[in-house]
C-alpha positions, 0 to 999 in steps of 0.5 A: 674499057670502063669497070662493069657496074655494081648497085648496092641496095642497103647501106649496112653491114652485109651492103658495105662488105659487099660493096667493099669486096666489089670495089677492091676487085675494081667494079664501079660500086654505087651504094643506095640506102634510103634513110639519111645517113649509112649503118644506123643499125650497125651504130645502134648495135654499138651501144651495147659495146659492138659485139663482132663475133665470138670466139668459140670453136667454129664447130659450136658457133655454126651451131647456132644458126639451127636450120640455116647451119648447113647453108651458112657453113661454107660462107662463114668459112670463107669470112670466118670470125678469125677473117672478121676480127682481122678485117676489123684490126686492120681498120685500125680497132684494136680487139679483145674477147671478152669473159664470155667470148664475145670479141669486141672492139676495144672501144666499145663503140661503132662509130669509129670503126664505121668511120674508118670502113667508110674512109676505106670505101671512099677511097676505093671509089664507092658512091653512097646516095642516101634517101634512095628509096628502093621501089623495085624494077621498071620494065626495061629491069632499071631500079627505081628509086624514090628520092627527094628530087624524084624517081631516080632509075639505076641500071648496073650490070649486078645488083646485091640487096642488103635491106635488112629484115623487119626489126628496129623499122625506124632505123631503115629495115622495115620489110617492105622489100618482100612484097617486091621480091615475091612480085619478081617470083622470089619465094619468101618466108614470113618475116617474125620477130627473134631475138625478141621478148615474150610476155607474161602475166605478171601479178601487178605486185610483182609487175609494178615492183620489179619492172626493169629489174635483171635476174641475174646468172641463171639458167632457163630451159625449155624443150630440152634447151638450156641457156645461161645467162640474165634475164630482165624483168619488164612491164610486158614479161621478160628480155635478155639474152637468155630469154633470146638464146631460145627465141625460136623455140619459144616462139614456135610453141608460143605460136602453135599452143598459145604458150609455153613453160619456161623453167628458172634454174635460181641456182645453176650452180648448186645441186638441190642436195646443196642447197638442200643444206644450206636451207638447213639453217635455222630462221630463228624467227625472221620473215621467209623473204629475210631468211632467203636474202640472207642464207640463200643470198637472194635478191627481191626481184628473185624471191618475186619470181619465186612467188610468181612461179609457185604461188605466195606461200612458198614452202619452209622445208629445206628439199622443197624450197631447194626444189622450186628454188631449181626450177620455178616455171614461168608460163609465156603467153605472147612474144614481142612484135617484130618492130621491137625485136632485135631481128627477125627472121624468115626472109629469102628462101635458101632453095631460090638462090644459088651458092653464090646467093644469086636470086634464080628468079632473077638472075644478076640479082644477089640477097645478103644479110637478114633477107635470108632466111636465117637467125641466131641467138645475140653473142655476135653472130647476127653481124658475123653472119650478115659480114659472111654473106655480104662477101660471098653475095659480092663473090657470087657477082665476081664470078658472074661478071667475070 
């Protein structure tokens, strides 16, 4: 008798775990990916080093997917960053945690942990067509694609989509897929930029000087959060991943009061009493600017904010300089669009699937990845979670072919 069929729609990571899990228990996998060439987002996340996961205690990591905690816990259980971490070493890339306890691979590259992955599918018997462009189903519930020699119709006895959320569109997620879905009766949320910058006013001195420029092991609080972390000055305002730690929040203040306050902490470290007495130091006659760089061993972009925060004329008292060195305000008016953050999210809702994400809309349909509606902070846990629910999409179709 011949395998059952399973079509892949999305040829990143939560489409290639899918499509590796289905084809290990033996069902004919064909994955369809509408940009040239597979896991160009994957790739890109390699440029910073291809941060996997991390390595917190799970308690902590769940955590960090706010509202979708509850619905994600089981499925991060079953692929849990220790399962990600061996999966990638018996791929044969060695790892290692890093001082923040994010797990890299020891190359610090994607490429040849995707190659790799890909030698594994080929050899399992997974098809890959590129320049598959999903346009949704025909009435008789045939896939159709557009291709360059044309439509193309698919019909398998599943399908897992894995088309990715709205950010980096150039690189193949671009969000078109939700118009289809809400077509089929699938309820979805509003994709929105996370993981994204947000803007600022910035004075044009200021602007023009220290455009680029990091401000480095800070912390930033907002609405009772605080993130550790760096935070890079641009043209528009601010990036980093302090700055992404508390996206969400930032975003949703941002959209409902036109604003929000952000709080630099220069010197997480120090209290203000210590600091308090090392500004105790005598200027003998040198600049404010000169006497921070050296007693406080501040840099320029910092005595910038400094400026930014509280106005030029900072104060010479040792308490109130300690002070606003503690916490200087920085006021956001605006995020980042979505095509440039580096998720998004909204997507699927989670009422209108099963545990095995299987759309109740449409039944043999199964969602993975950002289409779901689910976002955390950079640190590894984007890939971790769009892993996670690559496996149980491909486990929910298991069980409903078996």
């Amino acid at each position: 008798m011949s395998p059952r069929t399973v079509a892949v729609v999305g040829a990143g990571p939560a489409g290639l775990m899918a499509a590796e899990v289905l084809s290990a228990a033996g069902l004919a996998v064909t994955v369809y990916e509408r940009m040239p060439s597979v896991g160009r987002k994957f790739l890109m996340a390699g440029r910073g080093g291809l941060n996997l996961t991390h390595s917190e205690a799970l308690p902590m990591f769940l955590g960090r997917y706010g509202a979708a905690r509850d619905r994600l816990e089981p499925l991060l259980e079953t692929f849990s960053p220790a399962a990600l971490t061996a999966w990638a070493e018996a791929l044969g890339q060695e790892t290692f945690v890093g001082s923040s306890g994010r797990v890299f691979p020891r190359t610090l590259k994607a490429s040849p942990l995707l190659r790799a992955w890909l030698g594994r599918l080929a050899a399992q018997g997974v098809g890959i067509e590129v320049r598959h462009e999903w346009l949704g189903w025909d009435p008789a519930g045939a896939l159709t694609f557009a291709t360059p020699r044309g439509a193309h119709t698919v019909q398998a006895d599943a399908v897992v989509l894995a088309l990715g959320g709205a950010s980096w569109p150039r690189l193949g997620s671009d969000g078109s897929w939700t118009g289809l879905l809400e077509a089929a009766g699938a309820a979805v949320t509003a994709l929105r930029p996370a993981n994204m910058g947000c803007d600022v006013a910035w004075s044009p001195v200021f602007r023009d000087r220290f455009q680029g420029l990091p401000v480095k092991n800070v912390a930033l609080s907002f609405a009772g959060q605080t993130a550790r972390g760096e935070a890079m000055v641009t043209r528009a305002g601010l990036e980093g991943g302090a700055i992404y730690a508390l996206s969400a929040s930032l975003r949703e203040a941002i959209a409902a009061e036109g604003q929000a306050e952000l709080v630099f902490d220069l010197r997480p470290d120090q209290s203000i009493a210590q600091l308090t007495d090392r500004l105790q130091a005598p200027h003998g006659g040198q600049t404010l600017s000169s006497y921070l760089r050296k007693v406080m061993r501040m840099s320029p972009v910092e005595i910038g904010l400094l400026r930014e925060a509280h106005g030029i004329d900072l104060p010479t008292a040792p308490g109130a300089m300690a002070r606003r060195i503690k916490a200087a305000p920085i006021r956001l008016t605006g995020v980042q669009p979505i095509a440039r953050a580096i998720s998004s999210a909204g997507g699927v809702d989670w009422d209108g699937v099963d545990e095995g994400l299987m759309l109740k809309a449409r039944p043999g349909v199964f969602v993975a990845g950002e289409m779901l509606d689910w976002e955390a902070p950079t640190g590894g846990y984007l890939l971790q979670a769009s892993f996670a629910t690559g496996v149980a999409a491909a486990h929910g179709v298991l069980r409903r072919l078996a």
